[in-house]
C-alpha positions in Angstrom: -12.6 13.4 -6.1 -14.3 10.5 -4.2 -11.8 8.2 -2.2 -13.3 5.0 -1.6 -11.2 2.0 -0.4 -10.7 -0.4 -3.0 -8.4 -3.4 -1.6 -6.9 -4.4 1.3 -4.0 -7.0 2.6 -1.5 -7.5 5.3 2.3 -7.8 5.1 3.9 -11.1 5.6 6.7 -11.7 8.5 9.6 -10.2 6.0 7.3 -6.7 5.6 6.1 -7.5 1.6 2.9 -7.1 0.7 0.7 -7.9 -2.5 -2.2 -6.3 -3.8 -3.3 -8.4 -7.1 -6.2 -8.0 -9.3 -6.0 -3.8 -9.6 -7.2 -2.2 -12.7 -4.9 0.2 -14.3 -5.3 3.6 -12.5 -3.7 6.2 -10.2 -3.8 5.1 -6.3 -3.0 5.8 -2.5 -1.4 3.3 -0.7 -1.9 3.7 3.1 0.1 1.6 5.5 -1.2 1.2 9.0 0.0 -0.2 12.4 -0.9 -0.2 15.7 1.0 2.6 17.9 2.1 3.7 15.1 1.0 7.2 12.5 -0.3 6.3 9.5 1.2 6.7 6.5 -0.5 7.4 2.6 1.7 7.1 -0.6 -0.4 9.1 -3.2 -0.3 8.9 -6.9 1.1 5.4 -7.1 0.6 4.6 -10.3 -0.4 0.8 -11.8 -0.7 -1.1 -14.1 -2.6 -3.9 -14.9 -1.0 -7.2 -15.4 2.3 -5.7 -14.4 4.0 -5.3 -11.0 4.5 -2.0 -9.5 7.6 -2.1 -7.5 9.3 0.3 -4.3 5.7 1.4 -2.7 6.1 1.2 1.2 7.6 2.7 4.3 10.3 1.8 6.6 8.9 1.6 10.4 10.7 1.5 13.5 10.1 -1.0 16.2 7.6 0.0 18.2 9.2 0.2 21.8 
């Protein structure tokens, strides 16, 4: 299976995030922050035109 990268954002202050525009599909979700591991979510399932809710990770401060 080829893994390509298909969109990208940034959280906002609060930690939410928004990725619109994704065609209807099975997906990893990687989360990424400096100092910190990163961390993939696979087989996040979406659909299109409807919002896919409780995709992330909790992170501690980094110290």
């Amino acid at each position: 299976m080829e893994v390509s990268e298909v969109t990208s954002t940034a959280t906002a202050e609060d930690g939410i995030f928004l990725l619109g525009g994704l065609p209807t599909g099975e997906y990893s979700v990687e989360f990424s922050l400096a100092g910190h591991d990163d961390v993939s979510i696979a087989d996040v399932t979406v659909t299109a035109g409807k919002t896919t809710l409780g995709v992330g990770v909790v992170r501690a401060s980094a110290s």
